[in-house]
C-alpha positions in Angstrom: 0.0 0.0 0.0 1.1 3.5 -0.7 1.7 5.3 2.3 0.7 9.1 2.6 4.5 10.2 3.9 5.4 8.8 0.3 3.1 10.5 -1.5 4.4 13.9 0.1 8.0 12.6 -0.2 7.5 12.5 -4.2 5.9 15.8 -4.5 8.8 16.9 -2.4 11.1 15.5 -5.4 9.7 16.5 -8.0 7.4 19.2 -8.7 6.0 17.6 -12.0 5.4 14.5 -10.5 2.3 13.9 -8.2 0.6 10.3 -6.6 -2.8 10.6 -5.7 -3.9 7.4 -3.0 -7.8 7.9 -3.4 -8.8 6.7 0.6 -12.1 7.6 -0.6 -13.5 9.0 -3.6 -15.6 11.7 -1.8 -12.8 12.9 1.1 -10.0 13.1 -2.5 -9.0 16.7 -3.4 -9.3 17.8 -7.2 -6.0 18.0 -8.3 -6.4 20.5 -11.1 -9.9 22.6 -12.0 -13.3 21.6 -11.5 -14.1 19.8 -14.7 -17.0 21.5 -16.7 -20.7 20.7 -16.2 -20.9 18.4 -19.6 -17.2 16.3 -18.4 -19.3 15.4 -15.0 -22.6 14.1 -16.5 -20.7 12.2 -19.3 -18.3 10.7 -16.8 -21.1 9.8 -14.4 -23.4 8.0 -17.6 -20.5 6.3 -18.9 -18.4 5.3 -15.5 -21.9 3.6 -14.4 -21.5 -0.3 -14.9 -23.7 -2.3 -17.1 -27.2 -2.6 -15.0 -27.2 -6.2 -16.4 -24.7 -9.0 -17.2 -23.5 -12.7 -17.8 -28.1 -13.4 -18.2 -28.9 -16.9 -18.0 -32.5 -18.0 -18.8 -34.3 -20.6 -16.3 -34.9 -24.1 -17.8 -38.6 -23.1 -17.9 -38.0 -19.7 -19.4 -40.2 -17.9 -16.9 -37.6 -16.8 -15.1 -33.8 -15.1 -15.5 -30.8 -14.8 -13.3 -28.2 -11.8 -14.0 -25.6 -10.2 -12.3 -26.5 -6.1 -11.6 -24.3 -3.4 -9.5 -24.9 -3.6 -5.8 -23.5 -0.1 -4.4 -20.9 1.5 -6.8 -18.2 -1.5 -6.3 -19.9 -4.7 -5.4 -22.3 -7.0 -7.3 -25.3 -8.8 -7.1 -27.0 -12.0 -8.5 -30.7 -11.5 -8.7 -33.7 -14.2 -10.2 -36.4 -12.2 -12.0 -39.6 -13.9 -12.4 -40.5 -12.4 -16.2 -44.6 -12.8 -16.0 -44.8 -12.0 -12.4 -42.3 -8.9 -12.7 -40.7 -9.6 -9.4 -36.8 -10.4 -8.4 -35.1 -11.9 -5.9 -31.4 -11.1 -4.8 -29.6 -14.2 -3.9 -26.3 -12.9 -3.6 -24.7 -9.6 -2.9 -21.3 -8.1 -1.8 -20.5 -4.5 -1.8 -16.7 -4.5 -2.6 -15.2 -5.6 -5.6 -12.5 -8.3 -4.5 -15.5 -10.6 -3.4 -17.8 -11.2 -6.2 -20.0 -13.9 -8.3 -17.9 -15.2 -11.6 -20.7 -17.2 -12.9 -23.7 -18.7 -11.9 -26.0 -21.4 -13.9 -29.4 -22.8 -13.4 -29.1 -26.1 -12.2 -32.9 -26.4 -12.0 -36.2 -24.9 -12.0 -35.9 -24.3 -8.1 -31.1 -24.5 -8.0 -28.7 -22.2 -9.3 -24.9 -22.9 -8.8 -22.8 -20.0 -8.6 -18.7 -19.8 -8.7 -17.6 -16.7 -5.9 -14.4 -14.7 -6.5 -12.2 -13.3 -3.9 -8.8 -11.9 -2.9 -7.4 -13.0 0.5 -4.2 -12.3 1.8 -2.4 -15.3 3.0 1.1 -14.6 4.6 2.8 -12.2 2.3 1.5 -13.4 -0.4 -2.2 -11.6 -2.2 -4.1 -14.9 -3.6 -7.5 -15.2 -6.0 -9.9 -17.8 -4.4 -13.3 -19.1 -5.9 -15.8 -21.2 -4.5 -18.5 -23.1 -5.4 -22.5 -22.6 -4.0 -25.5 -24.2 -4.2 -28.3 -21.7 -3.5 -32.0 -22.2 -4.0 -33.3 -20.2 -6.6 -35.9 -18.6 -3.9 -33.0 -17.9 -1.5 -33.8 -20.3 0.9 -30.8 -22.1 1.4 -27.3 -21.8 0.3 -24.7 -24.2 0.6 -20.6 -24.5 -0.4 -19.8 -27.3 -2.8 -16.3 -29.0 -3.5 -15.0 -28.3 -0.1 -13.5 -31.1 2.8 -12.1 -29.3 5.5 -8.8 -31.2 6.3 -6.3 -29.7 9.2 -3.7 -32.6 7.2 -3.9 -30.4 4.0 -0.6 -28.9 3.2 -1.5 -26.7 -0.1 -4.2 -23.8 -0.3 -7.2 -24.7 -2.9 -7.2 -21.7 -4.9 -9.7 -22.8 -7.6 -12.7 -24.3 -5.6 -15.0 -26.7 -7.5 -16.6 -26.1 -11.0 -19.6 -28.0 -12.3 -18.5 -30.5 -15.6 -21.7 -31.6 -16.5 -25.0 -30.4 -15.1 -26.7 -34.0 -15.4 -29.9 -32.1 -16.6 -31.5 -35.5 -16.0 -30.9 -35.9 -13.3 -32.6 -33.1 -10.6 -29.9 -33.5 -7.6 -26.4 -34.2 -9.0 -24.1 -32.8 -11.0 -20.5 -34.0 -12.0 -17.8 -31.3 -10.7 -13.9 -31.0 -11.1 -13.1 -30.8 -6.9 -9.3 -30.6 -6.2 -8.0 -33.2 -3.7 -5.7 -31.1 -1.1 -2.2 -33.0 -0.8 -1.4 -33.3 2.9 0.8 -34.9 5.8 0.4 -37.0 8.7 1.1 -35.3 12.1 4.9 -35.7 13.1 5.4 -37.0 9.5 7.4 -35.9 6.4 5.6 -38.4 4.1 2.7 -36.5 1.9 -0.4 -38.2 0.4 -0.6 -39.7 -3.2 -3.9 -38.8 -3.9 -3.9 -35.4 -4.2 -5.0 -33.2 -7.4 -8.1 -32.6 -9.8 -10.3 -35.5 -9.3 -14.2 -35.5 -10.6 -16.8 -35.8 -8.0 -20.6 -36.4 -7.9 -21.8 -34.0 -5.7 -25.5 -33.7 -3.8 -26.5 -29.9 -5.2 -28.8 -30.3 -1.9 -26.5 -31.9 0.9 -22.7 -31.1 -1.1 -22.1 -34.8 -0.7 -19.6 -36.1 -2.5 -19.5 -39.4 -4.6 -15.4 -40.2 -5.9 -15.8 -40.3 -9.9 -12.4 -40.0 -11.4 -9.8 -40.3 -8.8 -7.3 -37.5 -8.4 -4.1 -36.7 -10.3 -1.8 -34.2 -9.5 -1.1 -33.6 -13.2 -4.7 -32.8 -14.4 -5.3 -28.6 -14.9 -9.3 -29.7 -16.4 -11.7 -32.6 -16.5 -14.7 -32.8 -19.2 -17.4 -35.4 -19.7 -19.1 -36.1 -22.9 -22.6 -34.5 -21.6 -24.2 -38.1 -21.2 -22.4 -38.3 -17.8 -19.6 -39.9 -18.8 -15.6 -38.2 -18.1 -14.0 -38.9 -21.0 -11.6 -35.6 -21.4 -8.7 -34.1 -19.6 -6.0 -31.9 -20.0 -2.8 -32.7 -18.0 0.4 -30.4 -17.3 4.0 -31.4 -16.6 5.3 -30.2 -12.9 9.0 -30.4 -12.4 11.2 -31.7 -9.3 11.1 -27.9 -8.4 8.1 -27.2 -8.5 7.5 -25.2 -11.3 4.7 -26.1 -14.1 6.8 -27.0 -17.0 5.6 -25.2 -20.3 3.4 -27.8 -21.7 -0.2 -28.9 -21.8 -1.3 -32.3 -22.8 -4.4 -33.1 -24.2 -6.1 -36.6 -23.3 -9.2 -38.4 -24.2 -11.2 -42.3 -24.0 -13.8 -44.1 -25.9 -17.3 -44.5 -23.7 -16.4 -47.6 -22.4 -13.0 -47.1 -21.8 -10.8 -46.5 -18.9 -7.8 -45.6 -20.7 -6.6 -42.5 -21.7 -5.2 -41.7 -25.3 -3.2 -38.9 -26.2 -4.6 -36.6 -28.5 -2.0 -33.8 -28.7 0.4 -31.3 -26.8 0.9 -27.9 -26.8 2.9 -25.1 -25.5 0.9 -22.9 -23.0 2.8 -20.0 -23.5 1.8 -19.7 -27.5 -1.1 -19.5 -29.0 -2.6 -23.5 -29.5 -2.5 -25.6 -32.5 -5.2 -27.7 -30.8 -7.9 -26.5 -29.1 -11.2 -28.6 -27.4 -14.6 -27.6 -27.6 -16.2 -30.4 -26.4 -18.5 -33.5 -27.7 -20.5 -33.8 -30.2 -24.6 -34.9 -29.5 -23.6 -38.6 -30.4 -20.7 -38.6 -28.0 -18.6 -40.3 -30.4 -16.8 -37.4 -31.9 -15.5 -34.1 -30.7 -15.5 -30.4 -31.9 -11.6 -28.9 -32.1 -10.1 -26.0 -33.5 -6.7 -26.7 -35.2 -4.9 -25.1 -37.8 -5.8 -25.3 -41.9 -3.3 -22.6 -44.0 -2.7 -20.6 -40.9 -5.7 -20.1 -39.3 -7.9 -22.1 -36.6 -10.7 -24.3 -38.7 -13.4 -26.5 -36.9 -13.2 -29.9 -37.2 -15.2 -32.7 -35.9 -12.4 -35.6 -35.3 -13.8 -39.2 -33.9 -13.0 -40.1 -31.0 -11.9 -44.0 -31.6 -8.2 -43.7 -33.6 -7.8 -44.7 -36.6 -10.4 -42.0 -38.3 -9.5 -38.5 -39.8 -11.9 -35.6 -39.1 -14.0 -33.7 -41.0 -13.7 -29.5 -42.1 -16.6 -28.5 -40.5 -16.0 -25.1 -41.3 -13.1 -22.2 -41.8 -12.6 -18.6 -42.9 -9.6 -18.0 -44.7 -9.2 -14.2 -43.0 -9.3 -15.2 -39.4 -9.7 -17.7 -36.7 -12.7 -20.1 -35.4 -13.7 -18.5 -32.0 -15.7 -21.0 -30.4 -18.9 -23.1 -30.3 -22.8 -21.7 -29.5 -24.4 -24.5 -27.4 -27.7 -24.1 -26.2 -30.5 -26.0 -24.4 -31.1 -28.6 -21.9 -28.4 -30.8 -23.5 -25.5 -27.8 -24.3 -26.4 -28.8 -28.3 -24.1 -27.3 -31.1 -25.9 -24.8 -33.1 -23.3 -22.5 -34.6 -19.4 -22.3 -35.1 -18.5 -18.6 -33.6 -16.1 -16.4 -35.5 -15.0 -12.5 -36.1 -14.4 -10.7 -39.3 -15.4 -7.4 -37.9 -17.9 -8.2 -35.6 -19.4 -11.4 -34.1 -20.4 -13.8 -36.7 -21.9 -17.2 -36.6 -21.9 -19.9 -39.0 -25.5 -22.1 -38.0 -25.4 -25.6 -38.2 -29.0 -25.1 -37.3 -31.4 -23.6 -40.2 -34.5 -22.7 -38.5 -32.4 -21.0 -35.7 -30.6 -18.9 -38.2 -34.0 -18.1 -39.9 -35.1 -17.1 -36.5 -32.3 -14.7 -36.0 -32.3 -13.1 -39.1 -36.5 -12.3 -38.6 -35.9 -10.9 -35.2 -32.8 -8.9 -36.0 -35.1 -7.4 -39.0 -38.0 -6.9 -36.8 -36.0 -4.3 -34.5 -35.6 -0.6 -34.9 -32.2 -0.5 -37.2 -32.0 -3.9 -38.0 -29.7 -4.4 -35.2 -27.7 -7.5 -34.6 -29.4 -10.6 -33.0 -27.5 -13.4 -31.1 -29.6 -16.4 -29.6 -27.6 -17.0 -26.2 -29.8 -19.6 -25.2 -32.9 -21.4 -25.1 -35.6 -22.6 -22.5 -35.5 -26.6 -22.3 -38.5 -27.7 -24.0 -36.9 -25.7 -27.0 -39.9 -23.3 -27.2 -38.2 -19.4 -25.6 -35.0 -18.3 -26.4 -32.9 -15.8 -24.6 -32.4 -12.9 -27.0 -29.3 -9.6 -27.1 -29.6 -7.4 -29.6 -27.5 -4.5 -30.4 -24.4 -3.8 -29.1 -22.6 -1.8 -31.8 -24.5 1.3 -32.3 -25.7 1.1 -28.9 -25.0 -0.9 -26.1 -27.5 -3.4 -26.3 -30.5 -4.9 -24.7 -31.6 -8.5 -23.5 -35.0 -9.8 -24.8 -36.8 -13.3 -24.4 -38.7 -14.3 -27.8 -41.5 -17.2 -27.3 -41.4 -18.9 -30.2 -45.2 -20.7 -29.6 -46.4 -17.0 -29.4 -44.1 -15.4 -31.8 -43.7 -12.5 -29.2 -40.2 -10.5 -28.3 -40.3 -9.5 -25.1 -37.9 -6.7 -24.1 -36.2 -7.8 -20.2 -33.0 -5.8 -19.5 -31.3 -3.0 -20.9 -27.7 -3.1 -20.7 -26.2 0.6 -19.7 -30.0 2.7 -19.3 -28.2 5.7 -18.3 -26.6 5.9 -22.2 -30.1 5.6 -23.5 -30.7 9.0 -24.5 -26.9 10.3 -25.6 -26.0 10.2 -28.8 -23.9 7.2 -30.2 -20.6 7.6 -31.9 -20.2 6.1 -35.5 -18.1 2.9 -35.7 -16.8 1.9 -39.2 -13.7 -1.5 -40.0 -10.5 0.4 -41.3 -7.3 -1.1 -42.6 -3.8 0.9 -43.0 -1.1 0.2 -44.6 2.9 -0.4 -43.0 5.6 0.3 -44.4 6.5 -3.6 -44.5 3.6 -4.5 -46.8 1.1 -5.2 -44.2 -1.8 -3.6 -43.5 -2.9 -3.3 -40.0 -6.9 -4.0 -39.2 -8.5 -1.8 -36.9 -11.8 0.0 -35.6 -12.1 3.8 -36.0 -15.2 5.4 -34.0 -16.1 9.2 -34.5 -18.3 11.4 -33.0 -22.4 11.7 -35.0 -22.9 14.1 -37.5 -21.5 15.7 -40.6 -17.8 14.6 -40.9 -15.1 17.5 -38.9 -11.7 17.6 -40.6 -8.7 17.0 -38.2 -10.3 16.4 -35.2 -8.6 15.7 -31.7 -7.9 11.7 -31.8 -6.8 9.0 -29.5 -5.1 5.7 -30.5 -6.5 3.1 -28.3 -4.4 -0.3 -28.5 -6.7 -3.1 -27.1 -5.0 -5.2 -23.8 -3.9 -9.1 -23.8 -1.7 -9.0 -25.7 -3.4 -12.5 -26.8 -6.6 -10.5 -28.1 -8.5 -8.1 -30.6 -10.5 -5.2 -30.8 -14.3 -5.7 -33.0 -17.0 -4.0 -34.4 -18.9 -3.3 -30.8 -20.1 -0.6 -28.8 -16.8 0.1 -26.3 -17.4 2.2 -22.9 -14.5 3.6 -23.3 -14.2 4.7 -26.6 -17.4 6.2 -27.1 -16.9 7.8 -24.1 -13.9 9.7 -25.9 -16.0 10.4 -29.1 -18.6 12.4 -27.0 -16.0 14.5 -26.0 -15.2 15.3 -29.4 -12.4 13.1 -30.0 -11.9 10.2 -33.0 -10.7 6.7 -31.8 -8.8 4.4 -33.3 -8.2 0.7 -32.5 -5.6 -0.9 -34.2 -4.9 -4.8 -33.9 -1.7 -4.3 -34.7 0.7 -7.9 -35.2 0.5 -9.9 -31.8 -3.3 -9.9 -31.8 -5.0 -13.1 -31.9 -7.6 -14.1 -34.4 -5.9 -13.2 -37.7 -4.2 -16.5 -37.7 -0.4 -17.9 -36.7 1.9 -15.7 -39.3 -0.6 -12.0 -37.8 -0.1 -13.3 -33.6 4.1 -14.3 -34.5 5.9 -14.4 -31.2 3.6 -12.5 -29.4 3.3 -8.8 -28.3 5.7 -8.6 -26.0 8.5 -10.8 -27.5 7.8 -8.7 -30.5 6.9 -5.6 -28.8 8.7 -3.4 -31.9 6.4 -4.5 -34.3 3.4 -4.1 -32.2 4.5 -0.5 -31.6 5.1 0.3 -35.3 1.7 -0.8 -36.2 0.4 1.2 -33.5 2.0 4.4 -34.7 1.5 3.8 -38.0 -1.9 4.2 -37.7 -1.4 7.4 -35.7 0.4 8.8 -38.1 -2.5 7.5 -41.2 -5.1 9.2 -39.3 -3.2 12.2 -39.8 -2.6 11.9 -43.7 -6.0 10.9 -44.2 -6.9 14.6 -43.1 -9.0 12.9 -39.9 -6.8 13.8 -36.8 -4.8 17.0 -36.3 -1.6 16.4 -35.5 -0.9 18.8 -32.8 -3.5 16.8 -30.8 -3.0 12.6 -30.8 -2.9 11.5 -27.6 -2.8 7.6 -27.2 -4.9 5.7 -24.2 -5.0 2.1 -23.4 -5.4 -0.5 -20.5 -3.0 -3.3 -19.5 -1.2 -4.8 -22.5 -3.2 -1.4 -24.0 -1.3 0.7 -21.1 2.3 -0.4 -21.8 1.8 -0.1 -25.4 0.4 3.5 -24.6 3.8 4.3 -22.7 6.3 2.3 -24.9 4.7 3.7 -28.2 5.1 6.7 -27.0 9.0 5.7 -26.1 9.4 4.7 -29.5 8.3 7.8 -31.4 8.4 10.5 -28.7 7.1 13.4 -31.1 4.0 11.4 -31.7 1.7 11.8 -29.1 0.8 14.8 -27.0 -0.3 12.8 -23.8 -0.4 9.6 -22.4 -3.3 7.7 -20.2 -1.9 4.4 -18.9 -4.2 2.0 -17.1 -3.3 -0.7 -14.9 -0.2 -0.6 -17.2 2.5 -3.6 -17.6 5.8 -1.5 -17.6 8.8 -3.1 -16.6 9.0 -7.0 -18.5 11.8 -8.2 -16.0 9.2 -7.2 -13.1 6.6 -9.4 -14.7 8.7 -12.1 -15.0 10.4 -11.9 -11.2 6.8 -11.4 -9.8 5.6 -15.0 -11.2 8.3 -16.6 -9.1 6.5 -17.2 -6.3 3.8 -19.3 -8.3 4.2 -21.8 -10.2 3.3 -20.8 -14.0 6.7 -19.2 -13.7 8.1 -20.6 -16.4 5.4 -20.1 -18.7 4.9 -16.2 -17.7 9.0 -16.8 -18.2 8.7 -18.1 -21.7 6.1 -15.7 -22.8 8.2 -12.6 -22.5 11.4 -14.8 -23.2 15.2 -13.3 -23.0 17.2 -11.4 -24.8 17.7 -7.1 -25.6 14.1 -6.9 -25.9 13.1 -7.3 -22.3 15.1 -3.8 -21.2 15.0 -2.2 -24.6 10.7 -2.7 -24.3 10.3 -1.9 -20.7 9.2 1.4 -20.4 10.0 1.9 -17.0 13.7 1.4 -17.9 13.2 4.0 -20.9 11.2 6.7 -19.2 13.6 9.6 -19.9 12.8 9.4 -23.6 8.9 9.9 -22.8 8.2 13.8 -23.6 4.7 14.2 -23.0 2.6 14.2 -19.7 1.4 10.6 -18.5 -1.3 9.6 -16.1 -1.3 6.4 -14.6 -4.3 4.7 -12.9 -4.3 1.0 -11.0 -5.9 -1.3 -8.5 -4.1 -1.9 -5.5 -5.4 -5.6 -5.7 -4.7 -6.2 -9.5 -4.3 -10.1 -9.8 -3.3 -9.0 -13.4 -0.8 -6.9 -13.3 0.7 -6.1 -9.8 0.7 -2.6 -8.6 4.3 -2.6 -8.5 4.6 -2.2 -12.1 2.8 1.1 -11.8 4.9 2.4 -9.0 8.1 1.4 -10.6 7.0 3.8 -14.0 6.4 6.5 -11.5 9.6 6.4 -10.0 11.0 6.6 -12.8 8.8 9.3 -14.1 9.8 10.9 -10.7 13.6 10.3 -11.3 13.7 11.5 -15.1 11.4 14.7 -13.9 8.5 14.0 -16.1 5.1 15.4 -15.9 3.3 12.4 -15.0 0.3 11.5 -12.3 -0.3 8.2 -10.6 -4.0 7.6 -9.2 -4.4 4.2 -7.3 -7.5 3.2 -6.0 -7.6 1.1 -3.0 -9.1 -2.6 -3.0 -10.0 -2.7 -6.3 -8.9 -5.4 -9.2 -7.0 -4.9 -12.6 -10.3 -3.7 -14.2 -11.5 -1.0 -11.2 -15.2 -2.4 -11.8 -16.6 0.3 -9.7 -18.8 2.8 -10.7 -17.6 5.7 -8.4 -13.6 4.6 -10.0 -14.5 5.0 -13.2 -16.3 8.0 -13.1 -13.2 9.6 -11.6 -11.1 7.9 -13.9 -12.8 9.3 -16.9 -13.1 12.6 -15.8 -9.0 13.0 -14.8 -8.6 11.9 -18.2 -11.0 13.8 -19.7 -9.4 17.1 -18.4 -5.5 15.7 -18.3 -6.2 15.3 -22.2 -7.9 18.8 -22.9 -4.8 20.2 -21.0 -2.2 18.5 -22.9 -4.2 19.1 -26.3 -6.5 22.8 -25.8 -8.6 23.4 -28.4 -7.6 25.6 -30.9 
């Protein structure tokens, strides 16, 4: 934690360097000029969280659970009973570091939910989840997955998670449950059965049947959705401790107790070989594995001596993922982006039904199916999410009636929505970079103010979809670009290469390329770029900026990754070291990208925000870059806010966050 006397100490040092510790939000002093009247109300609508996430439709379809803000930090999980119009809250916390993940109806009358929190345990800051059972009218609530053991000699970080819901079945459900290793009393020797085993477990009592016994090596467990575990994914530990950087990828016939190998892979690159679970005969399964550079869907048998069949590929990017929906998780579409989310239906009347409803709306907007009720007959509904942010509807198939049920940010509903349009800009190597430019409604301004906004990961993309933060940006005035520059994922193995911090220059140079096309294409003035991004998004903000100091006019860096040495020490305690290790590798590279190590070539102010419980990137990366900023005198800011995570999921946060940025940008780049 970041003590006041430091905070003084560094204004002390340096009088262009200041850290703000927010104790509170309401007892923090401004540090510069009351922001105008239209910076306030913008910040407040778009700080506010989404009133509605992670939906999940009863088996019935008279009812809904969702996740919705409880205070400005905390969250709750509430069952909404559609005909009736009342709701139930059966979980809520007001802080941010304990928190539902996911829940899932079990039942008509169970829901399972996974919690997240962040306990400190010696010196060390851990992530826990936990399994619950809670009746879906709030009656009871019980944990899952848990034996308490005082011979347990390791700390169960991941709790339970369900593997198959046994839909059939109205009390059980099949669960991964880790097997604590421990000791005898006064003894050195340790148990053998420890690890990931598979358990039956009572949703009512959190009994516990043995299924698959435990192994030490397993990292997941699936069954083939007939109740059968016939899938697992083992790692490689060495003598030291340390998870070795390899995944193996193991499967069995339905009447089999042997395991086959399938195929291996390295964790710290992106997969050849990725599982996406059985098929509805249970005697194949759905992968994802490479065909001319890009990830293709294939359904391979699960008995050897059969090749699998293309079950479908884009030649311009990658295979996403699966849609499953219903009482029995069936396949009904292969997932995929071009620009925005696309889906390829192995289901007719289902794509029928989402091309009526999406031309039904106002705008046409686009329609996903997320799921559907279990006698097939109400689907759960979104629509939107590009030119606004969206809304959740149930549509009753019988009745042929779309019903509207949540609306995702309300307090957006009657601002106007910036225009969002696919770009792609050529390098100077031949490539041309992919990206997402947003500008404000209305005729078209020459040279306006812009901001480059890289997208975090680095093992991700930016798509066609309304962004918070962006559009935040364009009411202000400002154009935004997103670039997936080379090291994003989902343009196939040549466009991801090494990765974007192993090849952290040519990330960069497609980052400023694009700065530097939005000025020659007459869009953005080039007195006032400014560049903004969060995590991977936050370093490349800083080390861009490193690279081409004359480019930008300010910097926003949040919850920013800025020394790569730091990020590998700070694994050694755990052990994924080696992977975290191999992902940013060795060599020049590590100083030469490390913005904290380069901070006396940065010209331009920078504010930093972070989490002082970041699970993602530790807050010491933060501090580090504002030493540095401090020792190299540099105009630069640090806000922390205490107890939250890497992605300050609090409304009160993220108000203040926009609003310092809103006016740190206006002062770097006043209008002309």
């Amino acid at each position: 934690m970041l003590a006041i006397g430091r905070c003084m100490e560094c204004c002390v040092k340096s009088l262009f360097a200041t850290v703000t510790f927010l104790a509170s939000l309401s007892a923090s002093a401004p540090t510069v000029a009351a922001p105008a009247p239209d910076i306030v109300g913008l910040s407040a609508a778009y700080g506010a969280r989404p009133s509605a996430r992670q939906v999940q439709m009863s088996p019935s379809g008279d009812r809904i659970l969702y996740f919705t803000p409880a205070g400005t930090q905390g969250l709750a999980v509430v069952v909404a009973d559609i005909a009736a119009g009342t709701t139930k809250i059966l979980l809520s916390s007001d802080k941010a570091t304990v928190v539902p993940y996911h829940c899932g109806w079990k039942s008509e009358s169970r829901i399972i939910c996974r919690v997240y929190f962040i306990r400190d345990v010696g010196s060390e800051r851990l992530t826990f989840l936990r399994a619950l059972s809670i009746a879906a009218d709030g009656s009871s609530r019980i944990t899952l997955g848990q034996r308490p053991d005082l011979e347990a000699v390791e700390i169960d970080q991941q709790g339970a998670s369900v593997i198959d819901w046994l839909p059939d079945d109205p009390d059980h459900v099949l669960m991964q449950v880790n097997i604590a290793e421990k000791s005898t009393l006064g003894s050195n020797v340790r148990s053998s059965g420890s690890g990931l085993s598979v358990q039956k477990v009572d949703v009512n009592t959190g009994r516990m049947v043995p299924v698959e016994r435990a192994n030490p090596q397993a990292l997941a467990y699936d069954s083939d959705n007939q109740g059968r575990v016939r899938y697992m994914e083992l790692g490689d530990t060495s003598n030291t401790g340390y998870s070795r950087d390899s995944i193996s990828f193991m499967i069995r016939g339905k009447t089999s107790k042997d395991w086959r190998k399938l195929a291996t892979s390295a964790l710290s690159g992106t997969s050849g070989w990725q599982y996406l679970g059985f098929d509805e005969s249970a005697d194949s399964i759905f992968v994802i594995r490479n065909k001319d550079g890009h990830g293709a869907l294939y359904r391979d048998p699960v008995e050897p001596g059969s090749s699998g069949t293309l079950v479908f590929a884009d030649p311009r990017v990658d295979i996403d993922g699966l849609l499953r929906i219903g009482k029995y998780l069936r396949p009904v579409a292969a997932t995929y982006t071009v620009e925005g989310n696309e889906y390829h239906f192995f289901d007719p009347l289902l794509e029928r039904r989402t091309k009526a409803l999406s031309a039904a709306l106002p705008g046409k907007p686009p329609v996903a199916i997320l799921d559907e009720s279990w006698d097939g007959t109400r689907d759960l509904v979104f629509a939107g999410g590009v030119s606004d942010p969206g809304q959740y509807y149930r549509y009753d198939a019988t009745a042929k009636a779309l019903s509207p049920l949540l609306p995702v940010r309300p307090e957006l509903a009657n601002l106007p929505v910036g225009v969002q349009s696919a770009v792609r800009y050529p390098t100077g190597d031949g490539a041309e970079v992919p990206g997402f430019l947003t500008v404000p409604a209305g005729p078209a301004v020459p040279r306006r103010p812009a901001i480059i906004m890289p997208h975090g990961g680095p093992a991700a993309r930016d798509q066609i979809g309304f962004d918070w933060l962006a559009q935040y940006f364009v009411q202000l005035g400002y154009v935004v670009l997103q670039p997936n520059f080379r090291g994003s994922t989902g343009y196939g193995e040549e466009w991801y290469g090494k990765n974007g911090f192993k090849s952290w220059e040519t990330a960069m140079a497609d980052i400023n390329t694009g700065a530097r096309w939005l000025v020659a294409q007459g869009i953005a003035d080039p007195a006032r770029v400014a560049i903004v991004g969060w995590s991977y998004g936050g370093y490349a903000a800083l080390q861009a900026s490193i690279v081409d100091p004359g480019l930008y006019k300010a910097i926003v860096a949040i919850a920013p990754v800025t020394d790569l040495a730091l990020l590998k020490r700070g694994a050694l305690r755990f052990t994924n070291y080696k992977i975290i290790a191999n992902y940013v590798g060795e060599g020049p590279h590590v100083m030469a990208g490390s913005p904290a190590q380069n901070a006396e070539r940065i010209a331009v102010p920078v504010l930093m925000f972070h989490g002082d419980r970041d699970q993602n990137v530790d807050i010491a990366q933060a501090r580090l870059m504002d030493d540095a900023l401090n020792r190299a005198g540099k105009r630069h800011e640090l806000i922390v806010y205490p107890g939250l995570a890497h992605d300050l999921d609090d409304s009160a946060a993220r108000t203040d966050m926009l609003a310092r940025s809103a006016r740190w940008l206006a002062e770097a780049m006043p209008p002309k």
